[in-house]
Structures are given as C-alpha cells and as structure tokens.
C-alpha positions in Angstrom: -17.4 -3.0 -8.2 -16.3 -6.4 -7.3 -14.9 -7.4 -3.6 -11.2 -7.7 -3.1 -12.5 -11.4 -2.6 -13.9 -12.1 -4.8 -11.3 -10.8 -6.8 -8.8 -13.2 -4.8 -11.1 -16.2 -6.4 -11.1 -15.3 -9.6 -7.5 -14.8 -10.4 -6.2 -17.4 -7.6 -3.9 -19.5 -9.7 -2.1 -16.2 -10.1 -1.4 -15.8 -6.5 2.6 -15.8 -6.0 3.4 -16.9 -9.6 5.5 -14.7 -11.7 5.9 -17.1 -14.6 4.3 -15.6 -18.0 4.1 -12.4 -16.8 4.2 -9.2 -19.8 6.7 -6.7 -19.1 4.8 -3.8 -20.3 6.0 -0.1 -21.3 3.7 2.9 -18.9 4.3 6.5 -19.4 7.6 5.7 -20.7 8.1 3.2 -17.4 9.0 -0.2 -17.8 10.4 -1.7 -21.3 13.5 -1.1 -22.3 14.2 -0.6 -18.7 15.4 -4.1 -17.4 15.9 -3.2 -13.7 12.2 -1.4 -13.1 10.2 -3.7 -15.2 6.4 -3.2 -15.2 5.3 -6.8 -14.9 1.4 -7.6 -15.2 -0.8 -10.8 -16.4 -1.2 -10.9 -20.1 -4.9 -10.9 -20.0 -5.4 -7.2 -18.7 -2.0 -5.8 -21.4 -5.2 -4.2 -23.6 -6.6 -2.7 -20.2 -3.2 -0.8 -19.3 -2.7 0.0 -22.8 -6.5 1.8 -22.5 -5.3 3.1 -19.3 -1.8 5.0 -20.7 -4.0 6.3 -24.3 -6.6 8.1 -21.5 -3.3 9.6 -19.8 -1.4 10.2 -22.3 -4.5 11.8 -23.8 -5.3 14.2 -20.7 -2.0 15.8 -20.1 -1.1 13.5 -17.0 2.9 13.3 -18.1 5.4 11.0 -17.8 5.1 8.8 -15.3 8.5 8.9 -12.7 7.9 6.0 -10.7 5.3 2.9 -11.5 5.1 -0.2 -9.3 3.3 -3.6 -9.7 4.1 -6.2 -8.6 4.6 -7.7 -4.8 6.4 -10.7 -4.1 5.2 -12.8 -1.8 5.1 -13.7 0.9 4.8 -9.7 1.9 1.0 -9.3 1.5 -0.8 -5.9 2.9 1.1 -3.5 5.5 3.6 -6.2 5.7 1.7 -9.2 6.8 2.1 -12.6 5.0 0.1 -13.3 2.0 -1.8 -16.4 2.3 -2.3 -19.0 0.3 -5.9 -18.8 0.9 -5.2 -15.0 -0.6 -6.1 -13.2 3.2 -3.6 -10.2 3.1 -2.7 -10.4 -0.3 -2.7 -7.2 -2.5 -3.4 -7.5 -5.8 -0.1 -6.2 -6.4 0.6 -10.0 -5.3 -0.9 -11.0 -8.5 0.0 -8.4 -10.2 -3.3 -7.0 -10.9 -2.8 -3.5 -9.8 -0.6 -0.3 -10.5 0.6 1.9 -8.4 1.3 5.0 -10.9 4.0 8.0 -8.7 3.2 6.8 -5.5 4.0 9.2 -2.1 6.5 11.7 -3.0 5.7 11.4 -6.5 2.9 13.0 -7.0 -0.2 10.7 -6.1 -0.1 9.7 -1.8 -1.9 7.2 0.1 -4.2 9.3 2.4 -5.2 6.5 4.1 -9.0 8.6 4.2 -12.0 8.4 1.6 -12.2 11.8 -0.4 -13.6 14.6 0.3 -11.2 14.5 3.4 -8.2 14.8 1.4 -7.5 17.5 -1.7 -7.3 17.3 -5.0 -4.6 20.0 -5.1 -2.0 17.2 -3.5 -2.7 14.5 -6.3 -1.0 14.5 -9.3 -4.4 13.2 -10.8 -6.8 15.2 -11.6 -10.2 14.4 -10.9 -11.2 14.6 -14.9 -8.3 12.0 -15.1 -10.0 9.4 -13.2 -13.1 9.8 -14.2 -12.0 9.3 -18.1 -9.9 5.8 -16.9 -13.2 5.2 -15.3 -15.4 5.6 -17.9 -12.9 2.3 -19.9 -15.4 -0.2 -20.8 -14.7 -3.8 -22.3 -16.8 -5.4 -24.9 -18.8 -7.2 -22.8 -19.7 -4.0 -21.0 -17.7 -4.5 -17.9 -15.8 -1.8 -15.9 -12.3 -3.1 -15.9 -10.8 -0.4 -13.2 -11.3 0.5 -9.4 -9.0 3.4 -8.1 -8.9 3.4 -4.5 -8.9 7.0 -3.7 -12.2 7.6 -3.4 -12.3 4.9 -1.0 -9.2 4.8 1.0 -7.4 8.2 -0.2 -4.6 5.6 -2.3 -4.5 7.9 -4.9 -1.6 6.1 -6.9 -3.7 2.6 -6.6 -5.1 1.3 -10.0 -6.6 -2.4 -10.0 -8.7 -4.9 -12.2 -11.6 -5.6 -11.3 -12.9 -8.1 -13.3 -12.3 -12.0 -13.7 -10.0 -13.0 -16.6 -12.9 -13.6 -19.1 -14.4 -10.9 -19.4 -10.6 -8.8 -19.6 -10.3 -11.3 -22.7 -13.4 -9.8 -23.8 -11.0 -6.7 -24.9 -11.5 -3.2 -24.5 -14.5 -1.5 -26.3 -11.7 1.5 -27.6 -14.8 4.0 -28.2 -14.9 4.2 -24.3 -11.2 5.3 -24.5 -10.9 9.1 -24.6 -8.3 10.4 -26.7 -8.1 7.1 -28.8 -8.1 7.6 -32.8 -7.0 4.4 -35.3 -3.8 5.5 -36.5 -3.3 5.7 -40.4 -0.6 2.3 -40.9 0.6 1.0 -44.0 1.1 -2.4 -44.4 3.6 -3.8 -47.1 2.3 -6.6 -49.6 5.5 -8.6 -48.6 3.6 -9.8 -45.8 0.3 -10.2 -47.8 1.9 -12.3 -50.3 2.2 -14.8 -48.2 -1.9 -15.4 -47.9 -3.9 -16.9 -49.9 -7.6 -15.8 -48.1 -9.7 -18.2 -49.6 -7.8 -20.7 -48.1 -6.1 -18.7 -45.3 -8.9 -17.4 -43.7 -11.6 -19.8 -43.5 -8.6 -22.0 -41.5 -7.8 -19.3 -39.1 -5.6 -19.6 -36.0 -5.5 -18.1 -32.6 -2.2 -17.1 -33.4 -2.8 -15.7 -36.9 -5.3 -13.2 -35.5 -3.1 -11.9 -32.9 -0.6 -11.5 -35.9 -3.5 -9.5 -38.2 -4.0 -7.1 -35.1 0.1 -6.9 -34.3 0.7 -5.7 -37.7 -2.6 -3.5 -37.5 -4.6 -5.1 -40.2 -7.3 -4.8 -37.5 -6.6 -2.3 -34.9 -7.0 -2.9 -31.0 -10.7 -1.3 -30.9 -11.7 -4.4 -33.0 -10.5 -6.5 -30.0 -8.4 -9.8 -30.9 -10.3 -11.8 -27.8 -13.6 -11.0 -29.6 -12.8 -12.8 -32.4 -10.5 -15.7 -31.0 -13.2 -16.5 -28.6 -15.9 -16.5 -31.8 -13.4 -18.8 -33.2 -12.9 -21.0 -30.2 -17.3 -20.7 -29.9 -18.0 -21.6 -33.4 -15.0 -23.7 -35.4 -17.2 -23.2 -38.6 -17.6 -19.4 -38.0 -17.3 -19.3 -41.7 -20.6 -19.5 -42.0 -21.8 -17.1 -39.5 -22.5 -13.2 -40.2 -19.6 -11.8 -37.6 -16.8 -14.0 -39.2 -17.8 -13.7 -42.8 -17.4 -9.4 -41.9 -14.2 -10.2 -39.9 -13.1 -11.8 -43.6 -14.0 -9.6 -45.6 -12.5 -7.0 -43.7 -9.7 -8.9 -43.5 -9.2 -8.7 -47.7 -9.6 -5.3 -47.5 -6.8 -4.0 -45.3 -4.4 -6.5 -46.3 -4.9 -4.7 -49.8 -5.9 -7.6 -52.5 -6.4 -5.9 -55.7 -7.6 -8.9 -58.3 -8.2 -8.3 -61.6 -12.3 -9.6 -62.7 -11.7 -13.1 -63.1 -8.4 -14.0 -61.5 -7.6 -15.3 -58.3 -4.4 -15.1 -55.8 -3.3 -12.4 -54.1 -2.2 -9.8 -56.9 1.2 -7.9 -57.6 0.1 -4.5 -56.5 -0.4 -2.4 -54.7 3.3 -2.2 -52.9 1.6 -1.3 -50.1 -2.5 -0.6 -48.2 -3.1 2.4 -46.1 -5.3 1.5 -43.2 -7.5 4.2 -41.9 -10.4 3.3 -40.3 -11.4 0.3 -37.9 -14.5 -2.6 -38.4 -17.4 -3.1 -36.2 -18.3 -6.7 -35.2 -21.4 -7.4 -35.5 
C-alpha cells in the first residue's frame, strides 16, 4: 500500500489537468450521460473496467450515483489543493471513485472498521475483498479502499504509479471474468497481409487487434506495446513470435498448402479463448 504521497509524486503532472481525460461508462454511470460524466486518466481505464466485471460479477447493482473527479483548487474537506499536491484528493487527479456515496448506499464513517457495520454499506465485505484481490501483470495491487482505514466506504483509489497500471490487468485475478465468444468478419482481415503486417507493428495497430477482440483484455495491450517499445526487433524473440502467431489465428487466415495472402474464406473467425504471453 503506497502513501497518499507518494502517490502525489507519481501522478504529479496530473494534478489540476483535465485535458485527455477518458469518460468512462460504471454500473451503467457515466457514457452516454453527458452531464454526470465519469472522467479518469487513460492509463487506469483497464483497472475500472476490472473493477465494474468484479461488481457486476458479485451482485453489487447498478450504481445510482458515481463521482471522480474534483476540480481544483477545492482539495480535502475544502481546503486548497496545492501545487506541491498538500490537500489534494486524488479525486484531484482523478485517480479515485467514489461509487453511491452517503445516502446512496456506501457513507464515510469517518472511523476504521470494526467500529462501523457492514449492515449500513452497500458493499459487502466479499465485494471488496474480490476488487482487492485485482492484480496487474507485473504483480502489483492496483486498489486501496479506504474503509478499512477511515470508514469511506464509497472511496476507491489507484495505488500504483502509471507504469506499472500500463502493465495491464492480469484478468485471471478478476472474478467473474470469462473471454467472451466474438466473431470477427474477414472484411477487416483482408486488409492484412501478416507477413508483412505484423513483423512492422504499431502502437496503434495493437490497440486496434485488442478493440476488435482479436486478443482480448486478459492478454493486456500494454504488455505487448511496451515489448514492442523494449525490443523494435521483437520479431525475433519467443513472446512476439507467440503474439504473431496468435495473431494469424484469430484473425482467421485459412491458406491453401502453397499459397500466400490472406485467403477468401472463412466469412468470418469465432474467437473463444485467450493467449498467454510468455
């Protein structure tokens, strides 16, 4: 568990700014909704998204009411946030949800537990221990709920610095999650050749392979845009050539022996399971 501080430092060029935030969608919260927009840094989307699949996955509901972000300069119990970050929330960087606060279901105490009870949270104790239990791939614990601490019992926040949430979230941690059976239409696989395609990958092509679910989120896109960024002839190296081969696989290239090119059928590739790194 890192210190609000040290949080602070890591994230500090986030302080105040509100430029390239994500709107986000929570327990049906946020998108479409254009007045109470659920605005967070783009780094920590995957986290939230782990976050909603536990919820979603353990009977905690809709959400009525979920709140992020702060604007400055009203830092903690109304002081001024700081440019140094002393008095600033987290909400101030918008690192931190506040999911049916007071009234709605999950109050601020203002005690550590056991002196408040479980029966006046919306939470349930199993709840927070499953979000909890979210791991990223580089083994990190991307969550701190304050309710043990403090008795905020709506109060989610990262706790981690922005590399290690571009790690992405190691989905077998995530209870509840399953890969989803997709079908992806050759109209977009046409358009690849992979012996050329591939071995000149982008940032921005990967993020494309895991938008249309060639590769699904428990793969994590950062893993491999970061092995990319590491090694620009990751052609050669065990984890990419996988990540390639997997890659021809989902996207559904049947060749005939002895042709090349991406081939006329079939119309379309179920997508069942999910790849490994290595």
């Amino acid at each position: 568990m890192a210190s609000t501080n040290a949080k602070r430092r890591w994230w500090a060029d986030r302080r105040c700014d509100t430029t390239g935030l994500a709107s986000i969608s929570f327990l049906s919260r946020g998108e479409p909704d254009t007045v109470a927009k659920v605005l967070v840094q783009p780094e920590v989307v995957e986290i939230w998204e782990a976050v909603e699949t536990v919820l979603r996955n353990t009977e905690y509901g809709e959400a009525d009411v979920v709140g992020s972000i702060r604007h400055c300069p009203f830092g903690i119990g109304g002081k001024r946030c700081e440019p140094s970050g002393k008095n600033c929330s987290l909400h101030n960087y918008c690192l931190a949800l506040d999911i049916d606060p007071w009234g709605a279901g999950n109050p601020h105490f203002k005690r550590p537990w056991p002196m408040w009870s479980w029966s006046k949270v919306k939470f349930t104790k199993a709840q927070v221990r499953a979000v909890e239990a979210i791991r990223m791939l580089d083994k990190s614990k991307p969550l701190r709920w304050l309710g043990w601490a403090i008795g905020d019992t709506m109060h989610w926040e990262i706790d981690i610095p922005p590399a290690s949430a571009m790690s992405g979230v190691d989905w077998s941690t995530v209870e509840g999650f399953a890969p989803p059976p997709e079908t992806l239409h050759m109209a977009y696989a046409d358009t690849l050749n992979l012996n050329d395609w591939v071995s000149t990958l982008r940032p921005e092509d990967i993020d494309q392979l895991f938008a249309l679910r060639v590769h699904s989120p428990a793969s994590g896109a950062a893993h491999w845009k970061g092995l990319l960024a590491a090694h620009p002839n990751a052609a050669d190296a065990d984890a990419w050539e996988n990540f390639r081969r997997t890659t021809s696989a989902r996207i559904g290239f049947w060749q005939p022996e002895g042709e090349s090119g991406p081939a006329s059928q079939p119309s379309s590739y179920q997508i069942t399971g999910d790849i490994t790194p290595t």
